[in-house]
N, C-alpha and C positions, 0 to 999 in steps of 0.2 A: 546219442553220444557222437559226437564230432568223431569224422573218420580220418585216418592219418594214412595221408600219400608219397609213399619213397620212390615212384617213378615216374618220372615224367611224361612214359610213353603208356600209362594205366588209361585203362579207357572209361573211367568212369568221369575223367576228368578232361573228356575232350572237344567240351564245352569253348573249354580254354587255349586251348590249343596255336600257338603263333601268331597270337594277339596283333603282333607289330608287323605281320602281312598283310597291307589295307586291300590289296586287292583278291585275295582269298576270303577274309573275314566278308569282305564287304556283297561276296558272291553265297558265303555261306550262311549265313547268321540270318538274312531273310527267307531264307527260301527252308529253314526250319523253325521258323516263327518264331526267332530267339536276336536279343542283344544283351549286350553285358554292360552294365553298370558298373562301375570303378569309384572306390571313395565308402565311406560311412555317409557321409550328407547326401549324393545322390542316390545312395540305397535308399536311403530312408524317402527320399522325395518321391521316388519310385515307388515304393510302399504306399505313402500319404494317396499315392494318386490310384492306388487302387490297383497296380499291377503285382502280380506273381511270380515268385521265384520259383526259379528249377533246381537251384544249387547254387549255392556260397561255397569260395577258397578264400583261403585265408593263410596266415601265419598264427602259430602260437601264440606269442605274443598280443595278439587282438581279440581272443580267446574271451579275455576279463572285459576289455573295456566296450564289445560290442554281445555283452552276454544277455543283452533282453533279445537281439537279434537272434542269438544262437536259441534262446531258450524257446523262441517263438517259430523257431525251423522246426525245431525236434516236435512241438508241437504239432504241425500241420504236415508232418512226414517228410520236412524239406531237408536233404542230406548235406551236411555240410562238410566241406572237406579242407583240412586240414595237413600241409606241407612246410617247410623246412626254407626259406628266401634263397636258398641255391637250387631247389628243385621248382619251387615256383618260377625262378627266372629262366631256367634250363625249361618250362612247360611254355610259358608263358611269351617270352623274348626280352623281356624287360622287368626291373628289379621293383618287385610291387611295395611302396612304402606308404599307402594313401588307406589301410585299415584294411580292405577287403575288397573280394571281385564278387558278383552278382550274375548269374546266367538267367534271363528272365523271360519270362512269355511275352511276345510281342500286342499289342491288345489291337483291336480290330479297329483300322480305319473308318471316324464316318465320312459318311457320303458329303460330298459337297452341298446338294443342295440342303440336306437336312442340316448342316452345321449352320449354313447361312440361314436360314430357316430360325433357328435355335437364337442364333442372334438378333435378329430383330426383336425377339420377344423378351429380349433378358431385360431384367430389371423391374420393379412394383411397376403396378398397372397407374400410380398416382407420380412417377417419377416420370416430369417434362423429358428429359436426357435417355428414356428407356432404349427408345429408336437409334440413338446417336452410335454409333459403332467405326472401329476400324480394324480392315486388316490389311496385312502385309504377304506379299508376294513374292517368293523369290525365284527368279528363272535364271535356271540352268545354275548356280552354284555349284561346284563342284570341289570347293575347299573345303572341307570337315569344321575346320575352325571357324573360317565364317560365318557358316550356317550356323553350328552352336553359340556364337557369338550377337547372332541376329537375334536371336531365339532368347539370349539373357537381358538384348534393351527393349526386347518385345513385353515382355515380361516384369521389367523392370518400368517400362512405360505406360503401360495400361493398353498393349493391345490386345484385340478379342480374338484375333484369330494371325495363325502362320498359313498361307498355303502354299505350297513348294511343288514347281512344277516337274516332268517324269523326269526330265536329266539333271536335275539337283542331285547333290548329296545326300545319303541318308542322314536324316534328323537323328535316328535312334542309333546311329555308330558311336563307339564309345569314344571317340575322339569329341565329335558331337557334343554329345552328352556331357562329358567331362565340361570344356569351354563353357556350357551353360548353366554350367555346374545345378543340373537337375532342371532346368527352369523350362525342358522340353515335354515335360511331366508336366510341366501345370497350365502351356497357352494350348487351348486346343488346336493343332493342326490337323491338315490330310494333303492330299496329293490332287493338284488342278488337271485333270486329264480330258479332254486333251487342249495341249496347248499351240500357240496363244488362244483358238477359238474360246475354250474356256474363259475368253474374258466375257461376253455376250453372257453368261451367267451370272457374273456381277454384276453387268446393267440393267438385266434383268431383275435383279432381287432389289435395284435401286441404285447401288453404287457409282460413284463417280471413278471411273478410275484411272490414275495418275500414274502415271513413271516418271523416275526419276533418271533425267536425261543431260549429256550435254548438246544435244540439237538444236537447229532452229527454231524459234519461235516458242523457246520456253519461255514460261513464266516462273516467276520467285519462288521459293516457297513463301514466304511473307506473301504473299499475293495468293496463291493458294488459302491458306492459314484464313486470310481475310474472308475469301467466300462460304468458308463457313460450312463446308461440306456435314449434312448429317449424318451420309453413311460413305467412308471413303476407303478407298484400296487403294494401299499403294504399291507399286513396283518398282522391284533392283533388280539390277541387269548384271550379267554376269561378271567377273571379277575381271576380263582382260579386255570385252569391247562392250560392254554396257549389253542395254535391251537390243535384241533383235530388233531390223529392219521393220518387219509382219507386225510384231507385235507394239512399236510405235504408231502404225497408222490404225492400231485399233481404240488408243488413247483416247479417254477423252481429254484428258490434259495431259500435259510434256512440262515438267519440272525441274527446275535445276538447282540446287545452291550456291550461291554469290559466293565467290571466289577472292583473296587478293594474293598480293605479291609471287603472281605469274603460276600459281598453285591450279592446275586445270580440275583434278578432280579430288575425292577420296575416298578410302577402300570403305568396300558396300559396307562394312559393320559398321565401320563411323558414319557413311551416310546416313545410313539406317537408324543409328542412333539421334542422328540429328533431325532427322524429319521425325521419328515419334516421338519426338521434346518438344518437337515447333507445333505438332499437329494432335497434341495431349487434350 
């Protein structure tokens, strides 16, 4: 049976706990191998992918309409707790109107090289395109929304892989999450450590790998696109002065997109989105 919470300072619910402090949550929530999904549709993506809850809040009102969710807690011993929209907001920081919140087990990073590993061989053994792969890099991101943002054209474009270097953002913050609305659940990522060196591991497994720069001596993406890379990584550079110095002269290529009416650059999701259109 759903458990009903009148305090916002009960501790069985302190999973949840001032939600809207990113940098308390963002120090807390990994380091007990927990993030919180927000929404009906990102629970459930979360679920699809195979991860575990630890406890659902909710309002009354969501009671009915996410009752296969509730009946499938009860089943697997998952507590679900149930609060009042002024005691939620009063737990929580913010007025939860998206169905329900999610506290969930964080699921175990793979390894780099095995992920890359894993991708070369995806696809039937009779399928010419099985080797063809791409992924996407993100260094240093430190915007929540970005990174969930990257995470939904990645997704949305058929990349194989995320991998986000140590001073990115957390992918699994619920800000994150929310922006990709679930879609960080379904591209495999992991974390590139260490960086840049970490790129000598993509050239290694084959990859070409590209950032996407306004430097000297880029080339187009059209120009890119034409070579025809079979296995390509790309890279974005962080939201205020693009890729690091280090990490440009480790490029094998420097990319740019053509620009007009005096427009110098644009924010890495749009980049982002734009090279995994061009580079599909």
């Amino acid at each position: 049976m759903p458990i009903t919470i009148t305090d916002p300072a009960d501790e069985r619910v302190a999973d949840y706990l001032r939600l809207t402090d990113m940098a308390l949550r963002t120090r807390l929530e990994p380091a007990n191998g927990l993030y919180l999904a927000e929404s009906e549709k990102v629970i459930r993506r979360a679920l699809a992918a195979g991860h575990r809850p630890r406890s659902y809040l909710m309002a009354p009102r969501w009671l009915t309409d996410l009752a296969d969710l509730v009946a499938r807690a009860e089943a697997d011993g998952v507590p679900v707790y149930v609060g009042e929209p002024d005691v939620i907001r009063a737990l929580t920081g913010f007025h939860l109107h998206r169905g329900a919140l999610a506290s969930m087990h964080r699921p175990e990073l793979p390894a780099l090289e095995g992920l890359l590993a894993k991708l070369s061989c995806a696809g039937p053994a009779h399928d010419p395109t099985r080797r063809r792969t791409r992924v996407a890099v993100l260094e240093d991101l430190v915007d929540h929304t970005n990174v969930g943002a990257c995470f939904r054209s990645a997704a949305a474009l058929g990349v194989d892989a995320v991998l986000v270097t140590p001073r990115s953002a957390d992918p699994f913050y619920r800000r994150s999450i929310r922006v990709s609305m679930g879609t960080v659940f379904q591209v495999p990522w992991t974390r590139i450590d260490p960086w840049p060196d970490g790129i000598e591991l993509l050239k290694n497994a084959g990859y070409v790998v590209a950032g996407m720069t306004l430097g000297d001596g880029s080339i187009t993406l059209d120009a890119l696109v034409a070579q025809d890379h079979r296995r390509l990584a790309l890279v974005f550079g962080t939201e205020g002065d693009g890729l690091t110095a280090r990490t440009e002269r480790l490029l094998d290529r420097r990319v740019t997109i053509p620009m007009m009416h005096d427009v110098d650059s644009l924010n890495v999701a749009a980049s982002s989105a734009v090279a995994f259109y061009a580079t599909r």
